[in-house]
C-alpha positions, 0 to 999 in steps of 0.5 A: 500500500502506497501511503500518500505522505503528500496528503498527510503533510497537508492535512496536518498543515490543515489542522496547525492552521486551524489550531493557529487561528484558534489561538491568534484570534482570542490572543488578537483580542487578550492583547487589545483588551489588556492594553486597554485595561493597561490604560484604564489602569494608568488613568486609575492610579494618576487620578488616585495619586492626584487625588492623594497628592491634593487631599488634606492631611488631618488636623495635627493635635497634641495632647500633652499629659503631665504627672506631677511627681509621678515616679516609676515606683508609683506607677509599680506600686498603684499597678501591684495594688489594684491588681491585688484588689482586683484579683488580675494576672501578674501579666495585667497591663494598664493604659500606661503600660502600653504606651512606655517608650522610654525615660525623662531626666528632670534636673534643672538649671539650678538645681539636681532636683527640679521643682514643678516651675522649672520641670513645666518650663522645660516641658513649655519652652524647651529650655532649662530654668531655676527652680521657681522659675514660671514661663522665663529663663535663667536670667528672667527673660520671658520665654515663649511657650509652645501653647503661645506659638500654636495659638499665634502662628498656628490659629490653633485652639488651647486648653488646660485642665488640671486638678491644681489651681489653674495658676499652680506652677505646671500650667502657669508655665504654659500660659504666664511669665514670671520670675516665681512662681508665688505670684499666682494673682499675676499668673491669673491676669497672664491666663485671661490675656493680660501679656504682650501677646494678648490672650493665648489661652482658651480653655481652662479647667481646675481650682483656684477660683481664689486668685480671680475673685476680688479680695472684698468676696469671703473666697479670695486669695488675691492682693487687690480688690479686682474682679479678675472675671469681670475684667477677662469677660469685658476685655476678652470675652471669657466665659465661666462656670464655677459648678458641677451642675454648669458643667454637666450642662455643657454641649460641645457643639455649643460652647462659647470659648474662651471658657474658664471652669473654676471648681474649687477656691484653691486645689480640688479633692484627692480623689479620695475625697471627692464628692463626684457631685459637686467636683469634676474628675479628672477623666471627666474634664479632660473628655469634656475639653477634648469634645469640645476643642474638637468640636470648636476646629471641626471647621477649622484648617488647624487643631488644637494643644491641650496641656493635663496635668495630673496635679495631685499624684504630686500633693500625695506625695509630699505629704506621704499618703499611699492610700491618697496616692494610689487613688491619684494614679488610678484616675490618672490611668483611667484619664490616659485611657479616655485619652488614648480612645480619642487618639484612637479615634483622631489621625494627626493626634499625639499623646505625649505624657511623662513626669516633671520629677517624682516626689516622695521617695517611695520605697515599695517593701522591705526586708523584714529579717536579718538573716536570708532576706524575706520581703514584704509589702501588704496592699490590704493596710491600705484598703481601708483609708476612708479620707485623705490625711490632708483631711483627717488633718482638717478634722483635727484642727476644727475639733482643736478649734472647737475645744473637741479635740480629745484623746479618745476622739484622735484615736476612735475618729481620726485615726481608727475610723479614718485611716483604718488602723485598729491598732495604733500604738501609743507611740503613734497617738501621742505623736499626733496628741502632742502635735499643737505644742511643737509648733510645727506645721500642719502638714507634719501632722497630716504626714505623720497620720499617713506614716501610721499606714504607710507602715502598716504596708511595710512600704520601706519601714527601716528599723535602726538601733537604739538603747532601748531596743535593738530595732525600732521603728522610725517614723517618716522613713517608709518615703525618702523625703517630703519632697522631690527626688532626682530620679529619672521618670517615665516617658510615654507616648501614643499616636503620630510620631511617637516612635520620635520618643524613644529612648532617654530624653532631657526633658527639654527634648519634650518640648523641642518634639513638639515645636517639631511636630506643630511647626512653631516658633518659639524664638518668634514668641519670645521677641514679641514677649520682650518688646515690652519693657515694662513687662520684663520690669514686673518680673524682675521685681516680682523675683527680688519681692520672693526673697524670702516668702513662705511658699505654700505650693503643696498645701490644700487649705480649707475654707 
């Protein structure tokens, strides 16, 4: 049989033709649709990196949160003790836990050991400065402060809130220039906008109604008899509430700023001591003020600087409370958390918070043998504090004032009822019953009812050799000191550029970040400041009239 290879060959051109053309034909059209979706593509990308290109960045805020005298061993010991209470896991985390990026030395221009007037400063205008020192250098001069600058050069909105007296050093530093920090009338007129720059401030939550009443009214602590509020309302248009109740009532959207809130004569309560319905906490202020900063640059190119001030961890501290100031510190936290949603909830936001020094010293435990070393700290002795000592010390001095000042009231109603202790020695009681005749002040009492639980606690109680015993028991020695310490503290930070902050930072590196982050100038606000004369005249006297002055920067007084 003869096989026609001719016709095979053909027939298989045939098929590969056919084949061929099966496949040219969709590949023709793939080719034009692919360029065309190349295309399309092309298109898409431009008109979305152009739309990239022109839409607005948000808004930039700062949230700046400051401990006063908050130390790491605080922080330590508020954590272990609602941890305990609570009954949580060792791993349990708190808000500011989360947010630890590394640590802030504190020391000052004239001293190893700052104070709040100087650490703020550092914290405001990026510089260091003497003890005592409100918003100027070391020579006096007026330095501009970074909410001055966002208010000026940026439009922005600004705010305060505090548990202090908002004339109390930390926010004065923001908002007022002088040469120490005693001259809280003058601090009060730079607040409402009695300065070179007019008013920089719009918004200010706290106590110290005091320093703007005039001194012909039952409640002030001013010099003169000038009505502060009338005068910020005529000259600058500030608004004020003085009540809970006013408070509650605000409406974000509605209020009318400048708004100063002004709760208490002097400090507000410990929270402790707070009757919620009468006082503001300070979650609920800080949530307050950032609604309605918010709310105020909804339609506004720039944001806002918000400065809060945990004011009272500080007061705790130097009068040695732990039951006072573990209340203190767990508002703090919760204050940190509210704050954190609202970055959450922000793009552009940063939350900056830290310490501007420890105060107190606290020791957290001790060894409680000789031999191989057991420790102990009891979180329970602290449970049961009902009131601050600050105000068990009130109580005192009204009973001694009301000829009811007797042993038996001492032990059963101050120090059994009002600390908790059921087991005071006598060694402990007559310290306190011989308190009026050692012509001290009234803080040494208020300490020396606090170290009765302190001890209790085992927080660092040193036993020293004397004739009497091998050891015994000395009181004040559960904290180092009344005042401040040196030690570095914590440096937090959450939100836009956070990560800027890590590591260990003079505390002035706080300040630069933010002059950074919100495009300021300092240098700028300065020059405006000291244009005028007289102006530097006033605080340069205000700082030689200090010499001498018995400062009450820590103590809550009593109406």
């Amino acid at each position: 049989m003869v096989v026609d290879y001719t016709l095979i060959q053909s027939e298989q051109s045939q098929d590969i033709e056919k084949l061929s053309a099966r496949i040219t034909r969709p590949t023709s059209r793939r080719i034009a649709v692919t360029a065309i979706l190349c295309l399309a593509s092309v298109a898409f990308f431009s008109a979305l990196l152009a739309s990239k290109k022109h839409k607005k960045e948000p808004k930039r805020n700062v949230i700046m949160m400051i401990s006063d005298g908050f130390g790491p061993a605080s922080e330590t010991f508020a954590r272990q003790y609602y941890s305990w209470k609570e009954d949580l896991p060792v791993n349990t985390v708190f808000p500011l836990d989360k947010i630890l990026v590394g640590t802030s030395r504190t020391q000052s221009s004239s001293s190893l050991i700052t104070d709040s007037a100087a650490g703020a400063t550092a914290f405001s205008c990026a510089i260091k400065t003497y003890n005592g020192a409100i918003g100027v250098n070391p020579d006096e001069v007026p330095c501009g402060t970074v909410l001055e600058s966002a208010k000026i050069h940026r439009n922005m909105k600004t705010g305060l809130v505090v548990k202090s007296r908002v004339t109390h050093a930390t926010p004065a530093a923001f908002s007022a220039h002088v040469g120490w920090r005693d001259w809280e009338n003058q601090i009060a007129e730079h607040q409402v906008g009695y300065t070179p720059l007019g008013r920089t401030v719009d918004l200010m939550f706290g106590g110290g109604l005091c320093e703007f009443l005039s001194n012909k009214t039952e409640k002030s602590c001013r010099l003169d008899d000038r009505d502060l509020l009338q005068d910020a309302k005529q000259d600058f248009g500030w608004n004020w509430i003085k009540s809970r109740q006013e408070f509650d009532q605000l409406k974000p959207k509605d209020t009318q700023l400048p708004l100063m809130g002004l709760f208490a004569p002097h400090h507000m309560d410990f929270a402790i001591d707070n009757n919620p319905s009468v006082q503001p906490t300070l979650p609920e202020m800080t949530t307050k003020a950032l609604d309605i900063l918010k709310a105020s640059t909804k339609d506004a190119k720039e944001g806002f600087f918000l400065m809060v001030e945990a004011s009272r961890i500080d007061m705790a501290g130097h009068i040695n409370d732990p039951a006072t100031q573990l209340r203190e510190v767990w508002e703090y936290q919760q204050t940190v958390n509210a704050v954190m949603e609202f970055v959450k909830a922000n793009p552009g936001t940063v939350l900056v918070a830290t310490s501007d020094h420890e105060t107190g010293g606290l020791t957290v435990g001790r060894q409680v043998t000789e031999g191989y070393p057991e420790y102990e700290w009891k979180p329970e002795a602290l449970t049961q504090m009902k009131r601050s000592s600050e105000v068990l010390t009130w109580q005192w001095m009204q009973a001694i004032s009301e000829g009811k000042d007797t042993r038996e009231f001492l032990v059963e109603t101050i120090i059994k009822d009002g600390t908790g202790v059921q087991d005071p020695t006598d060694a402990e009681i007559d310290q306190l019953w011989t308190w009026k005749e050692k012509n001290v002040t009234y803080d040494f009492f208020a300490t020396a009812l606090a170290d009765i639980v302190s001890k209790r606690a085992e927080l660092g109680v040193v036993y020293k050799p004397d004739s009497v015993a091998k050891y015994k028991l000395i009181a004040f020695e559960q904290w180092t000191t009344m005042g401040h310490t040196a030690v570095d503290v914590n440096l937090y930070a959450y939100g836009h550029q956070s990560k800027l902050l890590r590591g260990n930072h003079e505390n002035t590196d706080i300040g630069d970040f933010i002059v950074d982050y919100l495009n300021l100038d300092l240098d700028d606000i300065t020059k405006k400041l000291n244009r005028d004369s007289q102006f530097i005249a006033n605080i340069k006297a205000q700082k030689e009239m200090a010499s001498g002055v018995n400062s009450k920067h820590y103590i809550q007084y009593k109406d």
